[in-house]
VEXKOL-902820 format. One record per residue (C-alpha): x, y, z. Coordinates in nm, 3 decimals, m for minus. Example, Ala and Ser with C-alpha at 12.3 -4.5 7.8 and 13.67 -1.06 7.14 Angstrom:
REM residues 2
- east,north,up
- 1.230,m0.450,0.780;
- 1.367,m0.106,0.714;
REM end
This chain:
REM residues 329
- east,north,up
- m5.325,27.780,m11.795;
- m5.673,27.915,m11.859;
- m5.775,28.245,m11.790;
- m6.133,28.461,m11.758;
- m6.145,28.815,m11.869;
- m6.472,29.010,m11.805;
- m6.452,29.349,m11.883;
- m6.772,29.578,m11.778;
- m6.819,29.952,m11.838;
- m7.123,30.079,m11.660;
- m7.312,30.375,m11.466;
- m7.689,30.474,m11.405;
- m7.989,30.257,m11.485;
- m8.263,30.313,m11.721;
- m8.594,30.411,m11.485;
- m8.681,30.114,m11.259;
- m9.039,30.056,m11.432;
- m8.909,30.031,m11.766;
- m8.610,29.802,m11.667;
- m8.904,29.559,m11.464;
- m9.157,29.567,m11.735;
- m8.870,29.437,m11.960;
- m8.798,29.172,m11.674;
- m8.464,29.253,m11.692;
- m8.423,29.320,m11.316;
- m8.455,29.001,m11.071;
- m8.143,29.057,m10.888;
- m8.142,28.854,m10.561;
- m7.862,28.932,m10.348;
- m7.681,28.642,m10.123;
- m7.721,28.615,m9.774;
- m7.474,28.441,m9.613;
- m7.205,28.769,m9.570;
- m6.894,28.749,m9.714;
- m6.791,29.134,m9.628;
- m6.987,29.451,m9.599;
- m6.820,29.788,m9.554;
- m6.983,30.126,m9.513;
- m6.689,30.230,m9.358;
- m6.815,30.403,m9.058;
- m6.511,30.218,m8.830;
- m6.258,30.368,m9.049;
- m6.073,30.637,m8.864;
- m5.990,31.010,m9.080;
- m5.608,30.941,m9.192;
- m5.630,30.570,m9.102;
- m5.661,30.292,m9.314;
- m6.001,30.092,m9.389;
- m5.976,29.785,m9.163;
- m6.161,29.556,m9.393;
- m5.904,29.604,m9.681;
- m5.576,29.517,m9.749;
- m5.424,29.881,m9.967;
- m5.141,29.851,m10.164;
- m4.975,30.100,m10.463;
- m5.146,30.410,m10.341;
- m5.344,30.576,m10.038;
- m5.702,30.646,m9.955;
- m5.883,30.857,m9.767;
- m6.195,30.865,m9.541;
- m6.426,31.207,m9.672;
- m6.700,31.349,m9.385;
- m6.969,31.204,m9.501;
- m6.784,30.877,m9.460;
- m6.688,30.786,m9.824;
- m6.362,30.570,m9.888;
- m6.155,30.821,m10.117;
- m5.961,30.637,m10.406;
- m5.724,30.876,m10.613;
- m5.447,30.717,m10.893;
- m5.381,30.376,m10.888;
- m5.478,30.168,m10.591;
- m5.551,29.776,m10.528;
- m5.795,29.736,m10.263;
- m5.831,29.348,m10.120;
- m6.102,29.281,m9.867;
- m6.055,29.016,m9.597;
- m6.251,28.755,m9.762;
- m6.086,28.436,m9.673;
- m6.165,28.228,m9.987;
- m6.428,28.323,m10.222;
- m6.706,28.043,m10.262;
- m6.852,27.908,m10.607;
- m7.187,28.111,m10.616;
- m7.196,28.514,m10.476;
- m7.334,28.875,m10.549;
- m7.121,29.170,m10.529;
- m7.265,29.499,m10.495;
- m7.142,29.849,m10.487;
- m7.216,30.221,m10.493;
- m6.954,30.504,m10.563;
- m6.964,30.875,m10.700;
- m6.766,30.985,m10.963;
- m6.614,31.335,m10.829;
- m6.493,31.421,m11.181;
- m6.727,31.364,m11.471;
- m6.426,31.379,m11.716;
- m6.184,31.147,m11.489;
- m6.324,30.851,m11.704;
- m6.182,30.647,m11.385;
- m6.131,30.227,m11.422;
- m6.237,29.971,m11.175;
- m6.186,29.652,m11.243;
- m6.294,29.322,m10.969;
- m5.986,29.018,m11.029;
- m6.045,28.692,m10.872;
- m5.752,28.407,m10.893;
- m5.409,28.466,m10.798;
- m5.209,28.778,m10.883;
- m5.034,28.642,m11.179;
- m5.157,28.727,m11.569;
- m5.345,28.521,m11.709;
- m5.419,28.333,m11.419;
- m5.752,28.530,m11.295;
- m6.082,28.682,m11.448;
- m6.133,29.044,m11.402;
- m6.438,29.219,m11.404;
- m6.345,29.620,m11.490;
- m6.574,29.928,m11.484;
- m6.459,30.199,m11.724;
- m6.610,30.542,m11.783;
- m6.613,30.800,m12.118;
- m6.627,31.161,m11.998;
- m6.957,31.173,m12.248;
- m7.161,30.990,m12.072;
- m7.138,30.668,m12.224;
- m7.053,30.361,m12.120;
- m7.074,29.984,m12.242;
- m7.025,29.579,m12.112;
- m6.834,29.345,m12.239;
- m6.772,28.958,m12.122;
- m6.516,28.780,m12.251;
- m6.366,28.408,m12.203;
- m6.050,28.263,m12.302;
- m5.985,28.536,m12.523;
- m6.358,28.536,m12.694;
- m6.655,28.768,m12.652;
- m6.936,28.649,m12.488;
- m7.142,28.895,m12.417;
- m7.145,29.276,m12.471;
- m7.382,29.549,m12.419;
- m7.428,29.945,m12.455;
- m7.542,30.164,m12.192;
- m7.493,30.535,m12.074;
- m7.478,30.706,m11.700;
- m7.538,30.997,m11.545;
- m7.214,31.110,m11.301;
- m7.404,31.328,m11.091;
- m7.647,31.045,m10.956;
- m7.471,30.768,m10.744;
- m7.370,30.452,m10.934;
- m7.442,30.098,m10.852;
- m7.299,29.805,m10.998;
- m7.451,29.417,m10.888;
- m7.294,29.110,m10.998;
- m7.429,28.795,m10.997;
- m7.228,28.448,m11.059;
- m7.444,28.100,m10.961;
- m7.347,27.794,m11.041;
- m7.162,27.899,m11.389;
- m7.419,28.169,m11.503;
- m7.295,28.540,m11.518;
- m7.536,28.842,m11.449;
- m7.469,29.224,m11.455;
- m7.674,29.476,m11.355;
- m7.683,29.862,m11.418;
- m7.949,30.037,m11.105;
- m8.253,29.817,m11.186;
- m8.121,29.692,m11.570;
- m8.025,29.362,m11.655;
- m7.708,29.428,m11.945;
- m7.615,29.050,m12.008;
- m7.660,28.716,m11.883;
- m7.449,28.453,m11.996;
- m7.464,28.097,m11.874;
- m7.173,27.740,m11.849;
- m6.875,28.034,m11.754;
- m6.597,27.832,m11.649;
- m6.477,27.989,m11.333;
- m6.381,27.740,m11.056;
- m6.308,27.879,m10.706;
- m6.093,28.131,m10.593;
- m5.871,28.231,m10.297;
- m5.822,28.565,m10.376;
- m6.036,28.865,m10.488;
- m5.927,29.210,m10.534;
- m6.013,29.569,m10.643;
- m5.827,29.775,m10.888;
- m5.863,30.116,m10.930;
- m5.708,30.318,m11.171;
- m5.730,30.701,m11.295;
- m5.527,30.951,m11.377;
- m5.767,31.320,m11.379;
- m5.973,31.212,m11.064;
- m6.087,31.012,m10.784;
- m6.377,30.846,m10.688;
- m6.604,30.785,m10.354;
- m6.713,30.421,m10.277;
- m7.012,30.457,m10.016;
- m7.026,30.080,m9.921;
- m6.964,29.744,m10.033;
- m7.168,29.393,m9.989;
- m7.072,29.068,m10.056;
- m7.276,28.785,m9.983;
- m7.260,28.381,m10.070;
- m7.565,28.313,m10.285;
- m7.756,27.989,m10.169;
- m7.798,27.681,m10.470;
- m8.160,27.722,m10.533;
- m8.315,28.027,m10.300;
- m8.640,27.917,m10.503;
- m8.637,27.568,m10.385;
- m8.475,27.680,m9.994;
- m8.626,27.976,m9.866;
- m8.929,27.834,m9.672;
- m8.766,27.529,m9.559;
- m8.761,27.610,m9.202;
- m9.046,27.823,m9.210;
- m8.893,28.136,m9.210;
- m8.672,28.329,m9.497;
- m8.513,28.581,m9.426;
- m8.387,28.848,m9.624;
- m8.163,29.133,m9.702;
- m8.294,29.248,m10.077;
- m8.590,29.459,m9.973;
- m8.506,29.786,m9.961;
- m8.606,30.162,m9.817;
- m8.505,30.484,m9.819;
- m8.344,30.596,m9.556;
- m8.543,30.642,m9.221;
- m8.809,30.562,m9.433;
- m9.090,30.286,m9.471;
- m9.109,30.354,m9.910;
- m8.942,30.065,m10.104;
- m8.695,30.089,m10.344;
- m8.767,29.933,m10.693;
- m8.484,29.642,m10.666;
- m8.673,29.516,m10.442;
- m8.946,29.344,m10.653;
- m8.765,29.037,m10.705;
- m8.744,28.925,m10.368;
- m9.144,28.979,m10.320;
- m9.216,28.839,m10.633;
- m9.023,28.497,m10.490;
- m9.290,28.536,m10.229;
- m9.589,28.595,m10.393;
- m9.472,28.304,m10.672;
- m9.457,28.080,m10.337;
- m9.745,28.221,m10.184;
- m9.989,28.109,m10.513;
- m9.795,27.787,m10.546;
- m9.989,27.688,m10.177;
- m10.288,27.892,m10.147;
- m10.343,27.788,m9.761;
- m10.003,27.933,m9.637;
- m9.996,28.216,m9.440;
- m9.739,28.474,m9.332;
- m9.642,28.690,m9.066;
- m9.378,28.983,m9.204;
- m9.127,29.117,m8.968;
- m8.954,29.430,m9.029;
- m8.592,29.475,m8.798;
- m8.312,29.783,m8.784;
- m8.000,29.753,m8.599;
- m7.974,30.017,m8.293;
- m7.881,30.322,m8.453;
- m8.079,30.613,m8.361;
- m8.383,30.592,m8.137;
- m8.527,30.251,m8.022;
- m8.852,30.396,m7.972;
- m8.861,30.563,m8.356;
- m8.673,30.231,m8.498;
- m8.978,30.007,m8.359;
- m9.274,30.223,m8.555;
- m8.995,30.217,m8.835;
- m8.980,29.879,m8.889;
- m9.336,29.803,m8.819;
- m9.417,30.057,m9.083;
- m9.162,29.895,m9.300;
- m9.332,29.558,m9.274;
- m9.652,29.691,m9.360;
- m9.542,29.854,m9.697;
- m9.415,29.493,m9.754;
- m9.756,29.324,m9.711;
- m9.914,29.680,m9.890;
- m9.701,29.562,m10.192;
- m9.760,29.186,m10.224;
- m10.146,29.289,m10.195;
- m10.131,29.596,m10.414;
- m9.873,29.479,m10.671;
- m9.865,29.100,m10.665;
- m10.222,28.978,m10.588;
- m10.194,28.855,m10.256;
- m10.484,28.847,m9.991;
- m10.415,29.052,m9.740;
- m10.574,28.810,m9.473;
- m10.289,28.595,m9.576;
- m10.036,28.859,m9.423;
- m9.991,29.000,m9.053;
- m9.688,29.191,m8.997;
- m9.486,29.279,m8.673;
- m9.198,29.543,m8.579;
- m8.911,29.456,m8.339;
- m8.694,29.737,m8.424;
- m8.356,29.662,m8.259;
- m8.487,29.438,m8.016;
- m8.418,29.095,m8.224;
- m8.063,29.063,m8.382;
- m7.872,28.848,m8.542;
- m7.544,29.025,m8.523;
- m7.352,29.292,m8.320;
- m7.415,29.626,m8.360;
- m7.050,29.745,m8.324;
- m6.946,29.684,m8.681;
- m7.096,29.776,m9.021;
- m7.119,29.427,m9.107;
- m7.334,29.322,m8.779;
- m7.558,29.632,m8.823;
- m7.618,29.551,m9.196;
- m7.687,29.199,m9.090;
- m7.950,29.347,m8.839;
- m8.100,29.564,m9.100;
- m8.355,29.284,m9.211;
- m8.721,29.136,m9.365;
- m8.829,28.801,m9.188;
- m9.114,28.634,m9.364;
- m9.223,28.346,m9.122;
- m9.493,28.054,m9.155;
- m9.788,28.055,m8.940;
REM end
């Protein structure tokens, strides 16, 4: 029986420039949706209905944080996990000195029978990743975090190549990882001084090629630009996306584009329209500004909530409706 052990230990990124000018950031995140959970249909004192708990409880905090305390496993409703995906995550460590572990296991529940994928923190502030396969290091990196700054983790597997990402840093990348497909996934949490807040959860199916795919039909659309909230400024992570468009922008000089910025219905439809046309327009700002495209190559358009792709009655549909369209003309 062979078995795949990948243990990470993580927190905060370096600054976003510094981890792009090193080009260690060009984390694309899947689109197809696998599961995403901010866990605003969770109910206080119920149980999160995108999860299966065992071992332990959880808890729902006001600002709508999943609560994990002591030793919990946490499987979402994830059917059968494909070949090629991106997980990403955010939590809060409550306790800087809890030194919690999280560790991802895909397979079946037996040992030896799965890889894992675990998050540790030392109550110094530092932190490091390790990969290992069939019992051998592969990869392994050092890296520190901050605990009172929220801390993302994104993981990237395609087609046998292994990426891990701290914030906007790149801390290996290790290619030909035997890892098959799996029915099962799982999260295990584990600490004994102090628990830990999980904000939200995505998991997406990453497509073969995205290079090769994403202006096939004439439209791409996409999920891995990102703003502040209520906001029209971009977040760093989301130069690699733009720079897939700009690279396919100079590849044919005479195509043109027409951005669309959409929101699902939270809030005010009148204040979500000038959102997302003001969203779209930073978009086109950047690929001018920042990537050398002509502007008269780019019109952009807002629909707010008036265009979705999902419902808007479940985290998953809004976060599906929370989107950049990038169409032909």
């Amino acid at each position: 029986m062979w078995y795949f052990t990948l243990l990470i230990l993580f927190a905060a990124s370096l600054p976003a420039l510094r981890a792009q000018e090193a080009g260690g950031w060009d984390f694309i995140p899947g689109e197809k949706l696998l599961l995403y959970d901010d866990f605003s249909d969770m109910t206080p004192g119920g149980q999160p209905p995108h999860w299966k708990v065992r071992r332990s409880v959880v808890k729902l905090t006001r600002d709508r944080r999943l609560v994990a305390a002591d030793d919990v496993l946490l499987q979402p409703n994830i059917p059968k996990w494909p070949r090629n995906f991106t997980i990403e995550q955010e939590f809060f460590i409550e306790k800087p000195a809890s030194e919690p572990l999280i560790t991802w296991r895909f397979g079946i529940q037996e040992e030896g029978t799965d890889w894992r994928a675990g998050v540790a923190f030392v109550s110094d502030g530092t932190c490091s990743a390790e990969a290992v396969a069939d019992g051998q290091e592969i990869a392994s990196a050092p890296c520190k975090y901050d605990a009172s700054k929220p801390l993302k983790l994104s993981l990237w597997l395609q087609e046998g190549r292994l990426r891990l990402y701290l914030g906007t840093e790149r801390l290996f990348d290790v290619n030909q990882v035997n890892t098959g497909n799996w029915k099962e996934g799982w999260l295990d949490f584990r600490t004994s001084e102090g628990p830990v807040q999980f904000s939200y959860f995505r998991v997406a199916e990453s497509a073969p090629d995205l290079s090769k795919t994403m202006f096939s039909t004439g439209r791409f659309v996409t999920h891995g630009i990102y703003f502040d909230t209520n906001s029209d400024k971009m977040k760093p992570e989301s130069a690699p996306v733009l720079k897939l468009v700009s690279d396919a922008l100079k590849a044919d000089p005479s195509m043109k584009l027409r951005i669309e910025g959409h929101t699902d219905s939270t809030g005010d439809a009148a204040k979500n329209m000038d959102l997302s046309a003001r969203r779209a327009a930073s978009v086109k700002n950047a690929l001018a500004a920042q990537f050398g495209i002509d502007a008269g190559r780019l019109e952009t358009a807002g629909f707010g909530a008036t265009k979705p792709v999902a419902g808007n009655a479940t985290p998953a549909g809004r976060a599906e409706n929370r989107r950049v369209e990038f169409v032909k003309m």
